[in-house]
ROTIFI-586344 format. One record per residue (C-alpha): residue number from 1; residue in one letter; y, x, z. Coordinates in pm, 1 decimal. Example, Ala and Ser with C-alpha at 12.3 -4.5 7.8 and 13.67 -1.06 7.14 Angstrom:
<atoms>
[atom 1,"a",[-450.0,1230.0,780.0]]
[atom 2,"s",[-106.0,1367.0,714.0]]
</atoms>
This chain:
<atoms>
[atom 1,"x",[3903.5,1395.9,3198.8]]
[atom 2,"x",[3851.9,1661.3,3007.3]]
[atom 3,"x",[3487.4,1695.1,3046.2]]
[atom 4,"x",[3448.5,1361.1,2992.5]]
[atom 5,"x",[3625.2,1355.5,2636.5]]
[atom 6,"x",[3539.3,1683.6,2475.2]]
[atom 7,"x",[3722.4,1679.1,2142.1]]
[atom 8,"x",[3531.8,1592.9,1862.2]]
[atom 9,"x",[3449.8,1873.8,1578.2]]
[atom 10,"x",[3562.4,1808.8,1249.7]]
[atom 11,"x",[3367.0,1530.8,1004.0]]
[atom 12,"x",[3328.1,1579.5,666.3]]
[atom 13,"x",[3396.2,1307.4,442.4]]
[atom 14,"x",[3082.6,1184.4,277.8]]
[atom 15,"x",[3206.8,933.5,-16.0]]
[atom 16,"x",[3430.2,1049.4,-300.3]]
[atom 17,"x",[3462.8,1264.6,-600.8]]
[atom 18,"x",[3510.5,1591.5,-422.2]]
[atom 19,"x",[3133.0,1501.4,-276.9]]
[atom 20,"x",[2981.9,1363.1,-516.4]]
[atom 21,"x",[3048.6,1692.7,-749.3]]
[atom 22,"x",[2947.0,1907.3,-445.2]]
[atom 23,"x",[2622.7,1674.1,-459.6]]
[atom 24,"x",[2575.6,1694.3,-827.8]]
[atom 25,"x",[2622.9,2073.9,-803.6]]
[atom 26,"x",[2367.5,2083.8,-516.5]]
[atom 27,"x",[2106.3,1922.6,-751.8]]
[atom 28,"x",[2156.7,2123.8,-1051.3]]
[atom 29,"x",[2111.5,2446.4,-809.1]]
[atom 30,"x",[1785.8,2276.9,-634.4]]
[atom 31,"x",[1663.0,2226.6,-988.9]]
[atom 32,"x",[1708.0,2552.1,-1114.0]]
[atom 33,"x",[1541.5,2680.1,-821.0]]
[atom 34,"x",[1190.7,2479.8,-902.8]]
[atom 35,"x",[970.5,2623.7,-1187.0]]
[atom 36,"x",[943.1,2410.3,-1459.5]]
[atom 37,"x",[648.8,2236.0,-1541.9]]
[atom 38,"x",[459.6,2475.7,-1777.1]]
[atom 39,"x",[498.1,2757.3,-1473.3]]
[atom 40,"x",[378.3,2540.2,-1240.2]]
[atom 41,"x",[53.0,2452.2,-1458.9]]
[atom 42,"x",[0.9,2811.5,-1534.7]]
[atom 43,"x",[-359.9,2791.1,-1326.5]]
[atom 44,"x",[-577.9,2588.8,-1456.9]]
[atom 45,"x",[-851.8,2532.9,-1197.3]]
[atom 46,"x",[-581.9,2438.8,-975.6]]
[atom 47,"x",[-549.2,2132.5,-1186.7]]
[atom 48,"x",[-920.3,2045.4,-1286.2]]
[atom 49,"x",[-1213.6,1836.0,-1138.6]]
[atom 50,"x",[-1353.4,2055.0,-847.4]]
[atom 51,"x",[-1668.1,1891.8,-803.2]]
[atom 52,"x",[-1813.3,1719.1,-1188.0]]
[atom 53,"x",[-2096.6,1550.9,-978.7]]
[atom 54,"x",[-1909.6,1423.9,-731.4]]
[atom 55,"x",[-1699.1,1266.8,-995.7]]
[atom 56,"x",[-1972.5,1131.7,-1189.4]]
[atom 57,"x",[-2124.2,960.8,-859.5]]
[atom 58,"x",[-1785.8,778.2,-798.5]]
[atom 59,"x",[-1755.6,652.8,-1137.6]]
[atom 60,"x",[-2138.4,542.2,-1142.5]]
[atom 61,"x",[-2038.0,375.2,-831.2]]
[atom 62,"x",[-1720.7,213.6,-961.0]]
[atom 63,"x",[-1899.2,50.5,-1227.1]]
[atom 64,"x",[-2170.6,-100.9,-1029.0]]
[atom 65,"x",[-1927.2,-248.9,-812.4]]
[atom 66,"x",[-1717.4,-397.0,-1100.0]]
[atom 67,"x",[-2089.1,-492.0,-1247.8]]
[atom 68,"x",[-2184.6,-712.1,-958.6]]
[atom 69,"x",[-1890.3,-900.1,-909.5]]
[atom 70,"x",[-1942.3,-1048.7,-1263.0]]
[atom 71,"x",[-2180.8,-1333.3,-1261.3]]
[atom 72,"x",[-2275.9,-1639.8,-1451.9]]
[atom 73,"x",[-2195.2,-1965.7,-1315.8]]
[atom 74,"x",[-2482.4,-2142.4,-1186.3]]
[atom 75,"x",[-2552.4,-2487.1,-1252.8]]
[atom 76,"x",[-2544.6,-2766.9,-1047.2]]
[atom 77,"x",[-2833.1,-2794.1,-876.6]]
[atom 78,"x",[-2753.7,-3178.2,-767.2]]
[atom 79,"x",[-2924.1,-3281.5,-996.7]]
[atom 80,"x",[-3256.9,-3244.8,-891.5]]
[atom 81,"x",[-3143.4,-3412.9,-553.1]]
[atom 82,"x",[-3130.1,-3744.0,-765.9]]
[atom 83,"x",[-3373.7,-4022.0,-696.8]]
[atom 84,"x",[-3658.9,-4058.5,-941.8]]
</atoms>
């Protein structure tokens, strides 16, 4: 029987105040930990357009697409299917 229930370990509660400032604590030490912003930005190239005609392609592309899905209505041609 005693392989068969092995006691169990110990669980640690996971709701509460005692956690939830643990938690909190955890957070404020994960932020400190990340550079800030202006550290993380500090290489510019990094952060730029790699390829300028690639990017100009894409856009040229972009607005020929948006350019052919606008159209003018046609009119109706049943008209001219009308008896003279």
């Amino acid at each position: 029987m005693d392989t068969l229930g092995a006691a169990k370990g110990h669980r640690k509660p996971k709701a509460g105040a005692k956690v939830n400032k643990q938690k909190r604590k955890a957070f404020e030490k994960q932020k400190k930990a990340q550079p800030s912003l202006a550290e993380q930005r500090k290489n510019p190239k990094a952060f730029g357009v790699a390829k300028a005609g690639r990017a100009r392609k894409t856009i040229k592309r972009n607005l020929d697409r948006a350019h052919r899905k606008e159209h003018v209505q046609q009119q109706d041609c049943g008209l001219w299917l009308l008896p003279l």
